[in-house]
PLY file of the C-alpha trace (Angstrom):
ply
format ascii 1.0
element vertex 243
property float x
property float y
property float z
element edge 242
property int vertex1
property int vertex2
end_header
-4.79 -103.54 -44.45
-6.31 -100.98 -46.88
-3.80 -99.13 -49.35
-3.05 -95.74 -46.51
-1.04 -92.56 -47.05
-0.06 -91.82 -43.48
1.08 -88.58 -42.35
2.83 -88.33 -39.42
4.57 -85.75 -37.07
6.98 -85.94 -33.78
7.03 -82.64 -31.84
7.78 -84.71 -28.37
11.47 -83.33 -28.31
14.44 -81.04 -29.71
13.91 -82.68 -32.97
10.86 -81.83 -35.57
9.73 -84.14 -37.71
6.74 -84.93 -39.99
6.84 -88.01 -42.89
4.44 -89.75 -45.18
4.13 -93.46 -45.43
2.69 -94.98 -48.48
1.47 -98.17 -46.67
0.69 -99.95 -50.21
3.81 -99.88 -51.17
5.15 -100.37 -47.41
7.19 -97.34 -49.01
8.39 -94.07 -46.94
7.76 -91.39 -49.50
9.41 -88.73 -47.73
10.44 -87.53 -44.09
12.25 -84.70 -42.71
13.51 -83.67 -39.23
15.16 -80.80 -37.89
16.95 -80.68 -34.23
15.77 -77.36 -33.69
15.79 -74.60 -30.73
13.07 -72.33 -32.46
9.37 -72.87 -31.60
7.88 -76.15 -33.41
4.81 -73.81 -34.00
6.83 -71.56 -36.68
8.81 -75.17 -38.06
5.87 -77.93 -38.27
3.16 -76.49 -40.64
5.47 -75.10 -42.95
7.47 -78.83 -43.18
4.53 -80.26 -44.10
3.41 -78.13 -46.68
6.47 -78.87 -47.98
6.84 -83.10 -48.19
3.10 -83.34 -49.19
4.09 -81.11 -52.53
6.89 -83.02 -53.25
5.20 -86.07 -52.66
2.77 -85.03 -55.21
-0.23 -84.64 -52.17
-2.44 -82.17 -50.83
-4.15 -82.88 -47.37
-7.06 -84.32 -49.16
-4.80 -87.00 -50.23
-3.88 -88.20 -46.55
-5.80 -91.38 -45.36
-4.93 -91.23 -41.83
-2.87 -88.95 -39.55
-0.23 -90.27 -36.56
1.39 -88.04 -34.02
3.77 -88.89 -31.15
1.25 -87.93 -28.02
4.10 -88.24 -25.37
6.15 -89.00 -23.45
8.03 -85.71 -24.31
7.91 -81.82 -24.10
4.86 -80.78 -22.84
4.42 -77.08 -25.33
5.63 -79.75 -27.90
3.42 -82.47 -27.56
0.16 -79.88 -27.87
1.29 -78.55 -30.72
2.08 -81.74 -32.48
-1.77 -82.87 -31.62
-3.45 -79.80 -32.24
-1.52 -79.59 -35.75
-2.73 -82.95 -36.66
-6.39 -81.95 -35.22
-6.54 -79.16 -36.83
-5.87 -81.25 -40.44
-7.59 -83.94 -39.78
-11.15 -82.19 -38.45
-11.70 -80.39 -42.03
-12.46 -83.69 -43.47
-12.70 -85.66 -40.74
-9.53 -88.02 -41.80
-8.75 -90.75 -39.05
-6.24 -90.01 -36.31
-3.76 -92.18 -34.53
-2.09 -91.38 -31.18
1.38 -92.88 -30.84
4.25 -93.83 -27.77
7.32 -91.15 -28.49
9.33 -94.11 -27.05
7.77 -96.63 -29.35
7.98 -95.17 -32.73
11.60 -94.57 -31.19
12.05 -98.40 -30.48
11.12 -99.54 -33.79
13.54 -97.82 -35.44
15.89 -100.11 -34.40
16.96 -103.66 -36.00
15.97 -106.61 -34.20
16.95 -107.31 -30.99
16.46 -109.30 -27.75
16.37 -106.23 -25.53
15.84 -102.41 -25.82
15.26 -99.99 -23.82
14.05 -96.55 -25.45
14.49 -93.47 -23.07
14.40 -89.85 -22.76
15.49 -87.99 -19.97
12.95 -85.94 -17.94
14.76 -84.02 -15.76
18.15 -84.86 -12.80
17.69 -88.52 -12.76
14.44 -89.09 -14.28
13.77 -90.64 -17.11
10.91 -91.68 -19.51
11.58 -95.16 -20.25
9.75 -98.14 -21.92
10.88 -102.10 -22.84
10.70 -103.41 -26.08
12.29 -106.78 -27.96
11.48 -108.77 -30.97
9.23 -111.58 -31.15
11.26 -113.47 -33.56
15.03 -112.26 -33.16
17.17 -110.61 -35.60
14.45 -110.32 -38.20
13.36 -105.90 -38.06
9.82 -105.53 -39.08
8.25 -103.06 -36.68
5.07 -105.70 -36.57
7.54 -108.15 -34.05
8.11 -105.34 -32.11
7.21 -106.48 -28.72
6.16 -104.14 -25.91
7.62 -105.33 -22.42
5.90 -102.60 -19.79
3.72 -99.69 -20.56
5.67 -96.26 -20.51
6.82 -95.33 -17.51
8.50 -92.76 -15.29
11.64 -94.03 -13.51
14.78 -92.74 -11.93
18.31 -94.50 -13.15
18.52 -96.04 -10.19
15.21 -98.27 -10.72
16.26 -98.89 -14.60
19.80 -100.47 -13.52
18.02 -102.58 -11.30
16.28 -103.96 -14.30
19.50 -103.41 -16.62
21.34 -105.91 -13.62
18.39 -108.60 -13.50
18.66 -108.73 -17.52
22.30 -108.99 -16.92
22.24 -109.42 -21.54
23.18 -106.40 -24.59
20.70 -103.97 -24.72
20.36 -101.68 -27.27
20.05 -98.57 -25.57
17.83 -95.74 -27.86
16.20 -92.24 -27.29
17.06 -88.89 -26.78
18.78 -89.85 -23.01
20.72 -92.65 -24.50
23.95 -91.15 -23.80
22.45 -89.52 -20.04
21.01 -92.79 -18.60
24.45 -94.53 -19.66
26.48 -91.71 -17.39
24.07 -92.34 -14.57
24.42 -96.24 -14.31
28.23 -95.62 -15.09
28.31 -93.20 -11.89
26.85 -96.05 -10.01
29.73 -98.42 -10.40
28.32 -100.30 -13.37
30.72 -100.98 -16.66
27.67 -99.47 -18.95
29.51 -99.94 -21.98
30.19 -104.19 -21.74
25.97 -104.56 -21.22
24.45 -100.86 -22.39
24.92 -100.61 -26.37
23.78 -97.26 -27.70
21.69 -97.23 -30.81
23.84 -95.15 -33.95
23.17 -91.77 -33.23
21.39 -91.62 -36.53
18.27 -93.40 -35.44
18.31 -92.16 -31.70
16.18 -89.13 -31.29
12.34 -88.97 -32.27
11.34 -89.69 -35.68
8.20 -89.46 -37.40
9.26 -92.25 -39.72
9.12 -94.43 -36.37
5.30 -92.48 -35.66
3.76 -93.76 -39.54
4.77 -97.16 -38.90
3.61 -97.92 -35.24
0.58 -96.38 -36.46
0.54 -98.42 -39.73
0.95 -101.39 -37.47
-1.92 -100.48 -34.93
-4.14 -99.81 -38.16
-3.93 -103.66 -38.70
-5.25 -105.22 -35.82
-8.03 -102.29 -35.36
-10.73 -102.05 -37.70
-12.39 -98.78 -36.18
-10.05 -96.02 -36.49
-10.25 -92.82 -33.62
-10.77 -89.08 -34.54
-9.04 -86.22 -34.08
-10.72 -85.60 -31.13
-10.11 -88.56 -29.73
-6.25 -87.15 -29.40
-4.84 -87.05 -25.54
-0.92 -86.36 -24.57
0.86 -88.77 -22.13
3.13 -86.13 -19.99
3.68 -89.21 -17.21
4.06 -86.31 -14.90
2.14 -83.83 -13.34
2.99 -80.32 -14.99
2.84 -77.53 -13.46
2.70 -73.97 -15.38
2.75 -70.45 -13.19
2.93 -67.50 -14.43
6.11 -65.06 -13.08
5.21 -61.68 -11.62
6.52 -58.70 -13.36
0 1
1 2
2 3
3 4
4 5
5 6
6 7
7 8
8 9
9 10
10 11
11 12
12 13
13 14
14 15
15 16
16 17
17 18
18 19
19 20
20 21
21 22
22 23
23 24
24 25
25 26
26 27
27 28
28 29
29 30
30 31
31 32
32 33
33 34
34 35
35 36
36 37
37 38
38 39
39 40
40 41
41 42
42 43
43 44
44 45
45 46
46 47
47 48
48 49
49 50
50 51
51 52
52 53
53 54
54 55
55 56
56 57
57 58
58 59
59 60
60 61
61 62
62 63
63 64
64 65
65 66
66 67
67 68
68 69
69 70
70 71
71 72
72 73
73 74
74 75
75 76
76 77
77 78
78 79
79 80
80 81
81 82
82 83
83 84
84 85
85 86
86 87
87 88
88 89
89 90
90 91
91 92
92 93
93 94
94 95
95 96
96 97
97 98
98 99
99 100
100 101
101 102
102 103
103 104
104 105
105 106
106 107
107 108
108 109
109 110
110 111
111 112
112 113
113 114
114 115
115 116
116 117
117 118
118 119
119 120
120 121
121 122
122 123
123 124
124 125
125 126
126 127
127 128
128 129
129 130
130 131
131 132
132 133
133 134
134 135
135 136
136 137
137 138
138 139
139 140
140 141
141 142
142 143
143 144
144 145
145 146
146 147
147 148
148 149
149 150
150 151
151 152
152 153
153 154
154 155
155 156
156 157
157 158
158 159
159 160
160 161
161 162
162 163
163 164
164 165
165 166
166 167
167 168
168 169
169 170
170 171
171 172
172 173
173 174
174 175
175 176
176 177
177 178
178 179
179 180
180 181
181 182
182 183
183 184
184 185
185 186
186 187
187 188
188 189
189 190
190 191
191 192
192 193
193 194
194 195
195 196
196 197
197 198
198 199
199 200
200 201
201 202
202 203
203 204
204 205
205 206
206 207
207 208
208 209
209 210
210 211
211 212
212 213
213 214
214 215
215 216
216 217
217 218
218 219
219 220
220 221
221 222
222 223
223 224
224 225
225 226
226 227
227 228
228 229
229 230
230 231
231 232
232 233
233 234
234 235
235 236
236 237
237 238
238 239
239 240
240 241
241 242
């Protein structure tokens, strides 16, 4: 893979993020995140003005741009992809579009199972399968994707939790939700369900610049900007309230 600077952002949740992989030096120069209740439109922009000068960058310095494009909060996932459009279109700088729940399962350290989740609403949740090709070694290019992302009530994940019937490393923003559920069902969540450290649970875009690092190796044509598109996994629907 060519020597990248990779910048990417997470706006899928509660938590903004935006970081800057060095892929040369398979270095992260710089991230920050904030679990925030004010508008990612007033937080994002600003936060990246800020790592790129102290990493030493200007936008003209970024290879490639990555961007969590869902699952996740619908207001936050447009305005994660229409910041990163918005950069990238001025020079026209390649664009990668990238799971939520995979950059969230590769932050964690190898393991046979894990299941990354975020919960959608009563007892839905977005949820996705991962596990490592070769066990107990953590490089996010053994990171092996069981089922695409899907939408799933608890009830159909402890069916798959009980056929597994193995640890999982539990990850995601609905770690701690989805474990409740499959307790209320009768299960002992806590001898088979492991949650991740709180510390690497929620959306990163650490876990965003390396899943797109990672994609940028096995594809040799790189998409645009505009080839952007969210993955809600849900119909949304938006009505305006009479005053």
């Amino acid at each position: 893979m060519n020597a990248l600077r990779i910048l990417g952002l997470d706006t899928s949740g509660k938590v903004a993020s935006a970081a800057v992989l060095d892929t040369e030096q398979n270095l992260l120069l710089a991230e920050r995140s904030l679990y925030t209740t004010r508008g990612h439109s007033q937080i994002m922009m600003p936060t990246v003005q800020e790592i790129l000068k102290d990493c030493g960058m200007e936008s003209k310095d970024v290879d490639c741009y990555a961007v969590a494009v869902g699952p996740g909060s619908y207001t936050g996932l447009r305005i994660g992809i229409a910041a990163v459009q918005g950069m990238a279109m001025v020079s026209d700088t390649p664009c990668i579009g990238v799971s939520t729940l995979e950059a969230m399962a590769a932050r964690i350290f190898g393991a046979k199972h894990i299941l990354a989740v975020m919960h959608a609403r009563s007892d839905l949740f977005y949820a996705a399968w991962f596990s490592y090709e070769i066990y107990m070694e953590y490089d996010p290019k053994y990171l092996d994707r069981a089922i695409p992302d899907e939408l799933q009530t608890a009830a159909q994940i402890a069916e798959v939790i009980d056929k597994i019937h193995d640890r999982i490393i539990v990850t995601g923003d609905g770690t701690e939700e989805l474990i409740r559920q499959y307790e209320a069902m009768g299960h002992e969540g806590q001898t088979i369900l492991r949650p991740a450290p709180p510390f690497l649970r929620l959306q990163s875009a650490a876990g965003v610049c390396y899943q797109a690092a990672q994609y940028i190796e096995t594809h040799p044509q790189l998409p645009s900007a505009a080839d952007l598109t969210a993955s809600y996994l849900q119909a949304v629907n938006i009505t305006r309230k009479d005053k």
